[in-house]
Backbone of each chain as nested JSON, in Angstrom:
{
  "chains": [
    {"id": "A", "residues": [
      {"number": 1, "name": "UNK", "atoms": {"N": [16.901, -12.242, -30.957], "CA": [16.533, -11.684, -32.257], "C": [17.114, -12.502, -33.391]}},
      {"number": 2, "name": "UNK", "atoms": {"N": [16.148, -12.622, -34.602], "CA": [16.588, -13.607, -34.888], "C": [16.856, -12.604, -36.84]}},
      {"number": 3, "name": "UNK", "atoms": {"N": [17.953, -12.541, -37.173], "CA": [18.462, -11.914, -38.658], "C": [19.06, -12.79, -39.715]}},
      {"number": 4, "name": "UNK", "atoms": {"N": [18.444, -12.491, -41.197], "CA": [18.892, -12.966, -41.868], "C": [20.348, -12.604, -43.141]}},
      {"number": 5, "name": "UNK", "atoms": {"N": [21.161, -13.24, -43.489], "CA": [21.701, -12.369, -43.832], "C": [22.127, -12.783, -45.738]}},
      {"number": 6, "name": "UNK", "atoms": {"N": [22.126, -12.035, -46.435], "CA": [22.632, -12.676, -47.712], "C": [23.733, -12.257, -48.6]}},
      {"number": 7, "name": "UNK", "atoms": {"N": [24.826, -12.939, -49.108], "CA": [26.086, -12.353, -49.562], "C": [26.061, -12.771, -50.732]}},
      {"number": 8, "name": "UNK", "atoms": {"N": [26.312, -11.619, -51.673], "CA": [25.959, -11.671, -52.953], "C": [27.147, -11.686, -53.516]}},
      {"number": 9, "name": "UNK", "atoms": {"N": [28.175, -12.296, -54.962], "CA": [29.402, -11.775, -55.484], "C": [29.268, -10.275, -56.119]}},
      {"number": 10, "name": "UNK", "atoms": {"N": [29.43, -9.266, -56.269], "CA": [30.022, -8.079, -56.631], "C": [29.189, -8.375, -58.22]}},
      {"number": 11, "name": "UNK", "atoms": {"N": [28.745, -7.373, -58.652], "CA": [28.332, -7.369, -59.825], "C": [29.199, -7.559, -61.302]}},
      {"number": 12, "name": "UNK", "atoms": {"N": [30.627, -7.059, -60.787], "CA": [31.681, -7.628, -62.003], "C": [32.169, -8.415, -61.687]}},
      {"number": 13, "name": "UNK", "atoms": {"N": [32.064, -9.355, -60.534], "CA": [32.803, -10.501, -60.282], "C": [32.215, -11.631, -61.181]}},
      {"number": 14, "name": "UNK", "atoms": {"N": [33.16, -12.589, -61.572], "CA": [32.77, -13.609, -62.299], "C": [32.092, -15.056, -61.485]}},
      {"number": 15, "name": "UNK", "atoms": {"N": [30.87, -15.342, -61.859], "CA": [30.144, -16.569, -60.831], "C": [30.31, -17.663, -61.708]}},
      {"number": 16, "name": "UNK", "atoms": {"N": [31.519, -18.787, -61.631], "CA": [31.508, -19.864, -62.431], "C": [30.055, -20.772, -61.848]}},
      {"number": 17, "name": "UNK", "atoms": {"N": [29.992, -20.635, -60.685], "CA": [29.262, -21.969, -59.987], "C": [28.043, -21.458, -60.773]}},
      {"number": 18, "name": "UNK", "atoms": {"N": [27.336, -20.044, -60.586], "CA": [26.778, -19.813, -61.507], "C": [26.15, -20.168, -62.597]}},
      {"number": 19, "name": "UNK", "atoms": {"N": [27.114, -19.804, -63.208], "CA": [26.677, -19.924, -65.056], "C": [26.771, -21.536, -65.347]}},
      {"number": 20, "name": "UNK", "atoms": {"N": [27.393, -22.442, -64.356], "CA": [27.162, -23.802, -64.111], "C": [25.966, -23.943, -64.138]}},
      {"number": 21, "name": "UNK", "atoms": {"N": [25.25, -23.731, -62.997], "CA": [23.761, -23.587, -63.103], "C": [22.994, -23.777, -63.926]}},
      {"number": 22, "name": "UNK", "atoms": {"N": [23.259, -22.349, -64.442], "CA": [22.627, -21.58, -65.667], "C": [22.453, -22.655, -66.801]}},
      {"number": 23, "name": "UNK", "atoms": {"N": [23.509, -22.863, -67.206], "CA": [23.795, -23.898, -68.405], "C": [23.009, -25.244, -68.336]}},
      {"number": 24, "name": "UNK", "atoms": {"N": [23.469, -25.647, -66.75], "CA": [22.275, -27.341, -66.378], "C": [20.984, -26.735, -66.665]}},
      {"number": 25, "name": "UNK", "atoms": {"N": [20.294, -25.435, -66.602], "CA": [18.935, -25.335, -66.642], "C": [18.434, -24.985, -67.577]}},
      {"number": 26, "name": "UNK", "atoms": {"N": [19.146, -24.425, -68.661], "CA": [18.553, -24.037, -70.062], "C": [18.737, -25.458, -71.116]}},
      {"number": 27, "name": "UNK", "atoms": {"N": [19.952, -26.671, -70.425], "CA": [19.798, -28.07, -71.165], "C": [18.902, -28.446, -70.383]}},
      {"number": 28, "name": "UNK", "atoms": {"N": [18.001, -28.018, -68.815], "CA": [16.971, -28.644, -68.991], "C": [15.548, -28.089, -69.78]}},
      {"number": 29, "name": "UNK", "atoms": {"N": [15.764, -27.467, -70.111], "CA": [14.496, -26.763, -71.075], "C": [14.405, -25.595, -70.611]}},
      {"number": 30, "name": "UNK", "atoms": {"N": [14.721, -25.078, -69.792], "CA": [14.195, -23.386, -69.179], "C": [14.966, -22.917, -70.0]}},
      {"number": 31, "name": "UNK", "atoms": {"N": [14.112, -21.979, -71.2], "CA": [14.671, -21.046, -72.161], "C": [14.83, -19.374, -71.851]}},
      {"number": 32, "name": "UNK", "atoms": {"N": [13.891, -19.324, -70.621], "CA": [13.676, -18.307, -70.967], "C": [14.294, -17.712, -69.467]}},
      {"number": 33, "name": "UNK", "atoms": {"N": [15.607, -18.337, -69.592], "CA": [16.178, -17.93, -68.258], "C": [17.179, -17.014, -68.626]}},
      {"number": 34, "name": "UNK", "atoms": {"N": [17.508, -16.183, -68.353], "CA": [18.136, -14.968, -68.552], "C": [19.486, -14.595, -67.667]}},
      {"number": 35, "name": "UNK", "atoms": {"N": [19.493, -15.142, -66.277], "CA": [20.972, -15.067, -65.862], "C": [19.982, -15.458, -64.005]}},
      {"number": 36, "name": "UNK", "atoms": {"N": [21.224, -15.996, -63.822], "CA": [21.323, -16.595, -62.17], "C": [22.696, -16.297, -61.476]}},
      {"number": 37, "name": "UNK", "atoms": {"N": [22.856, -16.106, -60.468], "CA": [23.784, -15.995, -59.885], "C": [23.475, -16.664, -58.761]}},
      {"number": 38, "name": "UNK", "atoms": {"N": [24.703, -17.512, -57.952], "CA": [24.448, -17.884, -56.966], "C": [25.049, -17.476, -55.493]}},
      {"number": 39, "name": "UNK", "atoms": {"N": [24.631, -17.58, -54.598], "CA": [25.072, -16.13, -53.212], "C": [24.832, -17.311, -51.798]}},
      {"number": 40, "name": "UNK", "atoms": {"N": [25.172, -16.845, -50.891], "CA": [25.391, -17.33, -49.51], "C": [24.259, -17.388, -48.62]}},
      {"number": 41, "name": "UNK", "atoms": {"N": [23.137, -17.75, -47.885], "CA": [22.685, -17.311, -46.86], "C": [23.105, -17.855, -45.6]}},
      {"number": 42, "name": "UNK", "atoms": {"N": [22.654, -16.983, -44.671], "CA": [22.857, -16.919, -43.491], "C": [21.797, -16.538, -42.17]}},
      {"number": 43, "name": "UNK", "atoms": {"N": [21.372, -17.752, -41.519], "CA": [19.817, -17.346, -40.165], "C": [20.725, -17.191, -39.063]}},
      {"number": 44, "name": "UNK", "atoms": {"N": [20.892, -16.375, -38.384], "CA": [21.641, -16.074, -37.486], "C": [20.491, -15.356, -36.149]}},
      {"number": 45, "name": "UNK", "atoms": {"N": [20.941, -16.171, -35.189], "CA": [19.8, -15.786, -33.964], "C": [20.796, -15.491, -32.966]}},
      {"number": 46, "name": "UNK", "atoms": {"N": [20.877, -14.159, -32.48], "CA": [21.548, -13.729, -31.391], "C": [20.474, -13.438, -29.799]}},
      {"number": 47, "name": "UNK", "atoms": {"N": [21.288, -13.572, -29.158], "CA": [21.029, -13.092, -27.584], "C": [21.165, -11.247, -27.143]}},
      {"number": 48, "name": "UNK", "atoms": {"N": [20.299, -10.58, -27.537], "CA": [20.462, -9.485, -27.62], "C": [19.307, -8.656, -28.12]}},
      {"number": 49, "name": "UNK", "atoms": {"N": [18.598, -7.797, -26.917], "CA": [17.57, -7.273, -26.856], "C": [16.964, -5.875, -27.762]}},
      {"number": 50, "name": "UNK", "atoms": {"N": [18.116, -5.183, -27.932], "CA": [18.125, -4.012, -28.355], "C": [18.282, -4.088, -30.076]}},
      {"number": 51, "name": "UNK", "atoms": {"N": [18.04, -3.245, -30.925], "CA": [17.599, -3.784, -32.32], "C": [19.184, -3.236, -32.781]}},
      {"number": 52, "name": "UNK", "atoms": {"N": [19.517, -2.179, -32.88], "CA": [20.387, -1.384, -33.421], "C": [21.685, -2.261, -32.935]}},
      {"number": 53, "name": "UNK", "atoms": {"N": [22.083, -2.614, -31.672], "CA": [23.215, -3.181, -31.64], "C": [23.086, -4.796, -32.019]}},
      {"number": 54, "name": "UNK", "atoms": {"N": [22.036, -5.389, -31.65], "CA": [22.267, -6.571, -32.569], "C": [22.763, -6.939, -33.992]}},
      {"number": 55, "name": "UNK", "atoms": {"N": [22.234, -5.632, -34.381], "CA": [21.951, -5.389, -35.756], "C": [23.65, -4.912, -35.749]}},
      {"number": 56, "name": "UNK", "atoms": {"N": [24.047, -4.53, -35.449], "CA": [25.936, -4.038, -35.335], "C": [26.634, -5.173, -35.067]}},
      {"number": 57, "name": "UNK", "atoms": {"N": [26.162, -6.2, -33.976], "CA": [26.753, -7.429, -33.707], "C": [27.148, -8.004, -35.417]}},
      {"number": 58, "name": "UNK", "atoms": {"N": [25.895, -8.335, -35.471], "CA": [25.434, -9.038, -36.906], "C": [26.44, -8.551, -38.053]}},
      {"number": 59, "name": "UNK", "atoms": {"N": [26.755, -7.134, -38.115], "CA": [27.522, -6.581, -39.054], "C": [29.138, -7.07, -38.608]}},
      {"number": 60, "name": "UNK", "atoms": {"N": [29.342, -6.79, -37.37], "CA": [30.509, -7.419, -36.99], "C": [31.253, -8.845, -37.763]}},
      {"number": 61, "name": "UNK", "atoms": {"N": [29.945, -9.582, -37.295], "CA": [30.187, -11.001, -37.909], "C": [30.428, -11.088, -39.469]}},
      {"number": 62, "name": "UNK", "atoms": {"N": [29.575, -10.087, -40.21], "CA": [30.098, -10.308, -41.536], "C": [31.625, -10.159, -42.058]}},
      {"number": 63, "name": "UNK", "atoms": {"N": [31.786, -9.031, -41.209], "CA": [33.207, -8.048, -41.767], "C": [33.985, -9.228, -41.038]}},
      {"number": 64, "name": "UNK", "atoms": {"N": [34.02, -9.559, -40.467], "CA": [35.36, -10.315, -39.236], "C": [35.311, -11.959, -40.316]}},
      {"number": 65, "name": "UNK", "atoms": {"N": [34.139, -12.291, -39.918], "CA": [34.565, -13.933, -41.208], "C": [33.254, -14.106, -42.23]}},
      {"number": 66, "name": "UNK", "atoms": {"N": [32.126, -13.682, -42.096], "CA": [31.183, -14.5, -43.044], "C": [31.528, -13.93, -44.676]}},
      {"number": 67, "name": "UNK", "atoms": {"N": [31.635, -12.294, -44.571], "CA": [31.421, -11.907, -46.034], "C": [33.238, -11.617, -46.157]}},
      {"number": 68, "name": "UNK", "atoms": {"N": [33.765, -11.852, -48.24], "CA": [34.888, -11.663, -48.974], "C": [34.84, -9.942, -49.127]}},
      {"number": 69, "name": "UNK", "atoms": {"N": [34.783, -8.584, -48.016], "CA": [34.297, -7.175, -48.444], "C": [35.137, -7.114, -50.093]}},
      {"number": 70, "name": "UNK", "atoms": {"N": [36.272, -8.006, -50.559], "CA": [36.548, -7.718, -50.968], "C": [36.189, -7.781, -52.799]}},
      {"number": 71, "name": "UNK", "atoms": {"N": [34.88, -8.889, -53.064], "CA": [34.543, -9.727, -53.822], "C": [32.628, -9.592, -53.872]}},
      {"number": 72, "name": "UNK", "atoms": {"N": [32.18, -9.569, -52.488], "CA": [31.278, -10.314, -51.94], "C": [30.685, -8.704, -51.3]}},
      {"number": 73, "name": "UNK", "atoms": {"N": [29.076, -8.429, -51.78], "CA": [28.253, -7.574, -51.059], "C": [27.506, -8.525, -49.876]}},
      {"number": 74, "name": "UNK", "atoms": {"N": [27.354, -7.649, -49.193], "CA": [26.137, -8.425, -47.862], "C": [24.742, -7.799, -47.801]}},
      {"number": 75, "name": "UNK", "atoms": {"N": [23.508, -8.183, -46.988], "CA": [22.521, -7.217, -46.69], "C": [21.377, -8.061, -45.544]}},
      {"number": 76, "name": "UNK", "atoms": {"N": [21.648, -7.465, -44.568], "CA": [21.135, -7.786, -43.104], "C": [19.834, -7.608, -43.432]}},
      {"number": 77, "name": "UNK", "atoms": {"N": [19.104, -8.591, -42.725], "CA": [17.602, -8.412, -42.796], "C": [16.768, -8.943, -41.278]}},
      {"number": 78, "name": "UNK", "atoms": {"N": [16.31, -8.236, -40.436], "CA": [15.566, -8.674, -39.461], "C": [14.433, -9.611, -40.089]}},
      {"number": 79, "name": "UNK", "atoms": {"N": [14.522, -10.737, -38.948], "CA": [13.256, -11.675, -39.31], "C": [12.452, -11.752, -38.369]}},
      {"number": 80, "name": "UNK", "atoms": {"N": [13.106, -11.657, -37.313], "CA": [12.008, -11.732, -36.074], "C": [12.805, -11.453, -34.873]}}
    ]},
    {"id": "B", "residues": [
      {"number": 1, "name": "UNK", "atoms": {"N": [11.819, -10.664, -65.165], "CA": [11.334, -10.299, -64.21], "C": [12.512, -10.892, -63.345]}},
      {"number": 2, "name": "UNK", "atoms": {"N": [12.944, -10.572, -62.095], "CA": [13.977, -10.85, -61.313], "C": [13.628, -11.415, -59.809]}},
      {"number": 3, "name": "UNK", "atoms": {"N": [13.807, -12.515, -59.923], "CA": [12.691, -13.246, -58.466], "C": [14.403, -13.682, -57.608]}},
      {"number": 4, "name": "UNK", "atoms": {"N": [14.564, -13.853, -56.321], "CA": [15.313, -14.344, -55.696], "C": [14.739, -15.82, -54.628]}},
      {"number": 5, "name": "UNK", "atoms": {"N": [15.687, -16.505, -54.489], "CA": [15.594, -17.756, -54.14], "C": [16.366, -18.422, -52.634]}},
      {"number": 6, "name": "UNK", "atoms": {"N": [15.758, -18.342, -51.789], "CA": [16.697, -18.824, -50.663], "C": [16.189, -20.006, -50.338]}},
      {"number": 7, "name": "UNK", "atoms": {"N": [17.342, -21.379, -49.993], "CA": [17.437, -22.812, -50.004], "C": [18.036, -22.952, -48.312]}},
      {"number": 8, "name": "UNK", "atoms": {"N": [17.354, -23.47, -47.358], "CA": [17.822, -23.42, -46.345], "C": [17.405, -25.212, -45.737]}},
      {"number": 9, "name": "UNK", "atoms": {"N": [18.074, -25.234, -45.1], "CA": [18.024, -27.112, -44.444], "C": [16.648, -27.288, -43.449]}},
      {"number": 10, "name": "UNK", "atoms": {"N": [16.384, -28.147, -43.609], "CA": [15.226, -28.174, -42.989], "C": [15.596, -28.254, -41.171]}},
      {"number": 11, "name": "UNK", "atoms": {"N": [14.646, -27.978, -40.836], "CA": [14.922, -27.73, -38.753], "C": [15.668, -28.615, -38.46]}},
      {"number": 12, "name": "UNK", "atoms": {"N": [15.366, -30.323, -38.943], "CA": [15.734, -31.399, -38.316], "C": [17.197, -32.029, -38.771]}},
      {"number": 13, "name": "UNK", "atoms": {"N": [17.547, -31.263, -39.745], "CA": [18.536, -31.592, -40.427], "C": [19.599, -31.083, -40.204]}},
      {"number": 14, "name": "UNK", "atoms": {"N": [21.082, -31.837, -39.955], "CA": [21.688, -31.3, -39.318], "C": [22.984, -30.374, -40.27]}},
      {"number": 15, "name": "UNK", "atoms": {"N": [23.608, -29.223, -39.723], "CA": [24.471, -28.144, -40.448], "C": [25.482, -28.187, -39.608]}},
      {"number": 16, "name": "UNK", "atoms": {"N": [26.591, -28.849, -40.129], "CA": [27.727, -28.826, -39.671], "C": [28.52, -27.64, -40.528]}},
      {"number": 17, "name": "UNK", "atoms": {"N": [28.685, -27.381, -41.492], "CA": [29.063, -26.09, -41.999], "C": [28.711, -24.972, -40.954]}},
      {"number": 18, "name": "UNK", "atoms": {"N": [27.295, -24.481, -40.732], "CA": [27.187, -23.692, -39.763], "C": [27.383, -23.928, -38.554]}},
      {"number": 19, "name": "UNK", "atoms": {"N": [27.974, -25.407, -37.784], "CA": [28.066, -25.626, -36.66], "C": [29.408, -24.378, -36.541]}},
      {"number": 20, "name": "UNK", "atoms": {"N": [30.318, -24.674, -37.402], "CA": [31.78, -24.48, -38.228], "C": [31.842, -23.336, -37.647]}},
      {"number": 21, "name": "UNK", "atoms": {"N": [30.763, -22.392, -38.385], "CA": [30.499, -20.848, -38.043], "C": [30.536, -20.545, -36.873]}},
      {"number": 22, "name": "UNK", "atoms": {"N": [29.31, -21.238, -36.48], "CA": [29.11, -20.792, -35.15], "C": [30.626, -20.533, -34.068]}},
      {"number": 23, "name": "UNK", "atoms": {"N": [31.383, -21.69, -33.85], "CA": [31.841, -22.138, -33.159], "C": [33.446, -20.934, -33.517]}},
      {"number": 24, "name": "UNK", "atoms": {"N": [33.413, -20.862, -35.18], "CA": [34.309, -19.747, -35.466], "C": [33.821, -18.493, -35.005]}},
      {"number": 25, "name": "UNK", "atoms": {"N": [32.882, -18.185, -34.804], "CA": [32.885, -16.844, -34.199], "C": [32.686, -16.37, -32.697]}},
      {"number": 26, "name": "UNK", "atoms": {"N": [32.276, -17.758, -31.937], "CA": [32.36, -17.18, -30.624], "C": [33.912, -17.179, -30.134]}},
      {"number": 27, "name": "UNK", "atoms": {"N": [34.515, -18.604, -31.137], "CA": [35.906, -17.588, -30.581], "C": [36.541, -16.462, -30.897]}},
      {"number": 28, "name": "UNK", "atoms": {"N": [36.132, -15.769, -31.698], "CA": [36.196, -14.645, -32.09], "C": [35.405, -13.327, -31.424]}},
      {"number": 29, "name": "UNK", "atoms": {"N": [34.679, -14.007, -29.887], "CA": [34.604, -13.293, -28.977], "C": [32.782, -12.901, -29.126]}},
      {"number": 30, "name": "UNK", "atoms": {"N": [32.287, -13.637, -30.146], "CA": [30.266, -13.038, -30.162], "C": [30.213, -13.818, -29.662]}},
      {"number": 31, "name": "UNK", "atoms": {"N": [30.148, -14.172, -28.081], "CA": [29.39, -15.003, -27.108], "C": [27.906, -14.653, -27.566]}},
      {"number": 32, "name": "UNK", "atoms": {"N": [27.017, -13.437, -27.578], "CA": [25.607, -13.172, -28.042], "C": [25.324, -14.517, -28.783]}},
      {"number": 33, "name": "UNK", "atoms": {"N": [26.157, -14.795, -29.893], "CA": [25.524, -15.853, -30.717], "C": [25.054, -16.979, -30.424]}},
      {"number": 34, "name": "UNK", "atoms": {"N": [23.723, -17.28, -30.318], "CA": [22.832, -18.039, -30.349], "C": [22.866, -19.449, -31.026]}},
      {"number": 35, "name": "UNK", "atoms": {"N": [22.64, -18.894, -32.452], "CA": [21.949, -20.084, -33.147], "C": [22.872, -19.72, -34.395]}},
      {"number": 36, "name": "UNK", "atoms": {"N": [23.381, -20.146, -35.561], "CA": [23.406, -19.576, -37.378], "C": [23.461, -20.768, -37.618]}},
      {"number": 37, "name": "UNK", "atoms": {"N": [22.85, -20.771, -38.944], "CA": [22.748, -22.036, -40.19], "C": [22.898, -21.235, -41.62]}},
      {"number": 38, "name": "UNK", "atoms": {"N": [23.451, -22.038, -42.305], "CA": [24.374, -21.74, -43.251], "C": [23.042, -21.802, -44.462]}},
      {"number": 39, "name": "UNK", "atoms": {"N": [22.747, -21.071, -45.437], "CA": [21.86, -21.725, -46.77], "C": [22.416, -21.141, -48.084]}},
      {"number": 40, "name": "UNK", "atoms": {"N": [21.649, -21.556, -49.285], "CA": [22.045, -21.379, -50.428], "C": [21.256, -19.926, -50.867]}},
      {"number": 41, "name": "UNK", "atoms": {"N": [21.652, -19.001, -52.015], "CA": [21.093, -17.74, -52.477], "C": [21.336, -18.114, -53.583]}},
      {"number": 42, "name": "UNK", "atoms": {"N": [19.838, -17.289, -54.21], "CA": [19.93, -17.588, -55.309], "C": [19.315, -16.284, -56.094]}},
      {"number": 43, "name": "UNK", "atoms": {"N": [19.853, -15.684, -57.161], "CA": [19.395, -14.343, -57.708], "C": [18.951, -14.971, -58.988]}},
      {"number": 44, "name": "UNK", "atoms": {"N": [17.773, -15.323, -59.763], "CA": [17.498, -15.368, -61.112], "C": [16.58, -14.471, -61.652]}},
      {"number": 45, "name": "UNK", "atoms": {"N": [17.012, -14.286, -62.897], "CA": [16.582, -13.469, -63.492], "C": [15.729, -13.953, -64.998]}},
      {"number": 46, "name": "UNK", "atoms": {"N": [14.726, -14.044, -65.239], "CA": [13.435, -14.581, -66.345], "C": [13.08, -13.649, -66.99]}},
      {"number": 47, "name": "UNK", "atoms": {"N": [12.932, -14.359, -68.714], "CA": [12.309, -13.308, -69.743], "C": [11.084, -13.769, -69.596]}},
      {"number": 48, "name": "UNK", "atoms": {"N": [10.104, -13.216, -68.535], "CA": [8.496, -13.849, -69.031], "C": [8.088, -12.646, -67.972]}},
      {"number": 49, "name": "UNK", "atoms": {"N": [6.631, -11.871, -68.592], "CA": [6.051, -10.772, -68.211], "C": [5.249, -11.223, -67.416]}},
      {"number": 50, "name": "UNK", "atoms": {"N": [4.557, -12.483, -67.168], "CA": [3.541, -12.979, -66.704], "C": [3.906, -12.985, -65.306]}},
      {"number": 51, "name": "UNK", "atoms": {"N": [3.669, -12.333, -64.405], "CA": [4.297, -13.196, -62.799], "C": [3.9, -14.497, -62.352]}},
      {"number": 52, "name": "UNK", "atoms": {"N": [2.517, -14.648, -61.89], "CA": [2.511, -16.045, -61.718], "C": [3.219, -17.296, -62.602]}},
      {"number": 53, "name": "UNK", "atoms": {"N": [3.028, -16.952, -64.118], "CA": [3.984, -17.882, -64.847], "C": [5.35, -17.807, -64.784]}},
      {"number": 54, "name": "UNK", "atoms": {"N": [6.056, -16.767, -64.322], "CA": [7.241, -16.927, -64.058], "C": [7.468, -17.687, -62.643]}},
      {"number": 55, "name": "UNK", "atoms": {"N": [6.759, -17.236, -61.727], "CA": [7.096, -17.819, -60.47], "C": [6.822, -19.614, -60.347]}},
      {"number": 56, "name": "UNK", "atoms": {"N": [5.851, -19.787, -61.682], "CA": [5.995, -21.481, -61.762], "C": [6.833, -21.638, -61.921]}},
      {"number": 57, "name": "UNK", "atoms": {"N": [7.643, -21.07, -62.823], "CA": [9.214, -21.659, -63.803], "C": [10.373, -21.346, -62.773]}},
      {"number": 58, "name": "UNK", "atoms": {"N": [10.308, -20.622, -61.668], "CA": [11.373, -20.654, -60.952], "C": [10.951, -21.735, -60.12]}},
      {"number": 59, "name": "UNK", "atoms": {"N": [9.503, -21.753, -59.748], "CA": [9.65, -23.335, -58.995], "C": [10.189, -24.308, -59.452]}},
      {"number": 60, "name": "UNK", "atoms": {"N": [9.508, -24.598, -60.742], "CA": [10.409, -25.903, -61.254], "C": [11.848, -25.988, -61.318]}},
      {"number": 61, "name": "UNK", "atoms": {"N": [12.787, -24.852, -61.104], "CA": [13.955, -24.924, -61.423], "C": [14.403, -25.163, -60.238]}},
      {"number": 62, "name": "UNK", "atoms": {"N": [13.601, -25.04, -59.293], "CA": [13.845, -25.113, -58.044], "C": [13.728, -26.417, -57.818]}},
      {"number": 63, "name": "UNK", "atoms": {"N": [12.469, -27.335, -57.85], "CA": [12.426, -28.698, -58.161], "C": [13.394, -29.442, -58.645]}},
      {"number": 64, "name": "UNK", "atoms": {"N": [13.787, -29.332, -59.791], "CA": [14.576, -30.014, -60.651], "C": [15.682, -30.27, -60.828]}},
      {"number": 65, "name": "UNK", "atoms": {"N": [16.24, -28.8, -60.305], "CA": [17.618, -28.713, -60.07], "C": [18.066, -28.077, -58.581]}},
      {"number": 66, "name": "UNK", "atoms": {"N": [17.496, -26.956, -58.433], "CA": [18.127, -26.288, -57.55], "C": [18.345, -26.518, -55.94]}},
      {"number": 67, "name": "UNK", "atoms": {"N": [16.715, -27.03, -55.305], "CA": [16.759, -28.007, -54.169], "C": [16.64, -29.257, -54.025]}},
      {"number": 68, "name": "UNK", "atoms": {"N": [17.433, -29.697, -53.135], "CA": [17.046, -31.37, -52.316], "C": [16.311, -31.238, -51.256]}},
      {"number": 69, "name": "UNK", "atoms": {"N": [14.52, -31.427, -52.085], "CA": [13.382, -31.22, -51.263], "C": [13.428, -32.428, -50.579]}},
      {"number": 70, "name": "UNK", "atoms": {"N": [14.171, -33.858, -49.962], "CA": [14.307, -34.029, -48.75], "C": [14.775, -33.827, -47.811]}},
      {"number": 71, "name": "UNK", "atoms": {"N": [16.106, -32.964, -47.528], "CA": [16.417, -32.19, -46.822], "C": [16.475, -30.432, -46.781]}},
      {"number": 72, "name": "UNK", "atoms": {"N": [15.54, -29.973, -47.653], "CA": [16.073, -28.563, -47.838], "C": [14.127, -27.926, -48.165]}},
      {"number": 73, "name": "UNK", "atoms": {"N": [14.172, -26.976, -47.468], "CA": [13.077, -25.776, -48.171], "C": [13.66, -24.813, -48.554]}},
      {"number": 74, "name": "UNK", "atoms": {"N": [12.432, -24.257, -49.372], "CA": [13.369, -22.723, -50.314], "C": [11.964, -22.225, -50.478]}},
      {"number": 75, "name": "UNK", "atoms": {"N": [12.484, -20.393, -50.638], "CA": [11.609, -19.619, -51.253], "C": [11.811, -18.825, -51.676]}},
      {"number": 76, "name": "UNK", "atoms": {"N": [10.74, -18.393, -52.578], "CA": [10.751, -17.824, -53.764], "C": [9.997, -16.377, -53.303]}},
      {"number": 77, "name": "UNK", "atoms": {"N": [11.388, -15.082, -53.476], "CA": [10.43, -13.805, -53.316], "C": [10.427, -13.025, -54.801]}},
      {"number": 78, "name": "UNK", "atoms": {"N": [10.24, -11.919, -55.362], "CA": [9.82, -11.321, -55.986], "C": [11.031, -9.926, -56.19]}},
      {"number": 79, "name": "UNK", "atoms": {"N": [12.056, -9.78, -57.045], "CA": [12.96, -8.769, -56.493], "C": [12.589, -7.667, -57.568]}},
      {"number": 80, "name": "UNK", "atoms": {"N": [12.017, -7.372, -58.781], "CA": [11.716, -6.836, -59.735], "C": [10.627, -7.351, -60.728]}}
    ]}
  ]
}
C-alpha cells in the first residue's frame, strides 16, 4: 500500500524559508500572491495488506521521526 | 483562492535524503517499510477569482522558481 504523507508548520509557527519564497516571487512579478508556506512531503509504500493498520504503521512513523508534533501538523493520505 | 503544491523527484532520480529515512526507520523496527521518498509542500495562497487563471500563475511560480523540472515533477491541487 502505497500513502502519502504531508507535514505542515503549525499555523503560528513562523516559516522563514517561506516568506523567502514569497519575497523571490513577488520580485519576480507575481503580485497577486498572498502568502505561501512551505511543508514536507512524504510517498511512503509499505508491505501491509490491511488498510487500518498500515494506515497506524504510517502514523507510527510520523510520531517516532518524520513529523516536529511539537511545531509541525501531519495528514496521511492513501494513494494506492 | 488557496491551491497546494507537491514537488517530488522524478522515478529515476536518485533520494538519498529518503534513503536516510528509510534506513532510519527500519531500525527503528518498521521492517513493513517498503519504499519512502522525501518531497517538497507547498501551501499558496492567490488574490485572483478566476481558477483557471490562478492555476496558470501557480504554474509559473512553479516554473520559475519553485521546481527543477529536470529532476523534479509537481502538482498542483485545488485546496479552496
Amino acid at each position: 500500500m502505497k500513502f502519502s504523507v504531508t507535514v505542515t508548520l503549525k499555523k503560528d509557527v513562523l516559516d522563514p524559508q517561506g516568506k523567502v519564497v514569497q519575497n523571490t516571487l513577488i520580485n519576480l512579478g507575481m503580485n497577486d500572491l498572498k502568502n505561501i508556506r512551505q511543508g514536507k512531503f512524504f510517498e511512503i509504500e509499505i508491505d501491509e495488506k490491511d488498510e487500518p493498520s498500515a494506515k497506524n504503521k504510517i502514523d507510527q512513523m510520523c510520531k517516532k521521526l518524520l513529523v516536529n508534533l511539537i511545531i509541525e501538523d501531519y495528514k496521511i493520505n492513501k494513494v494506492s
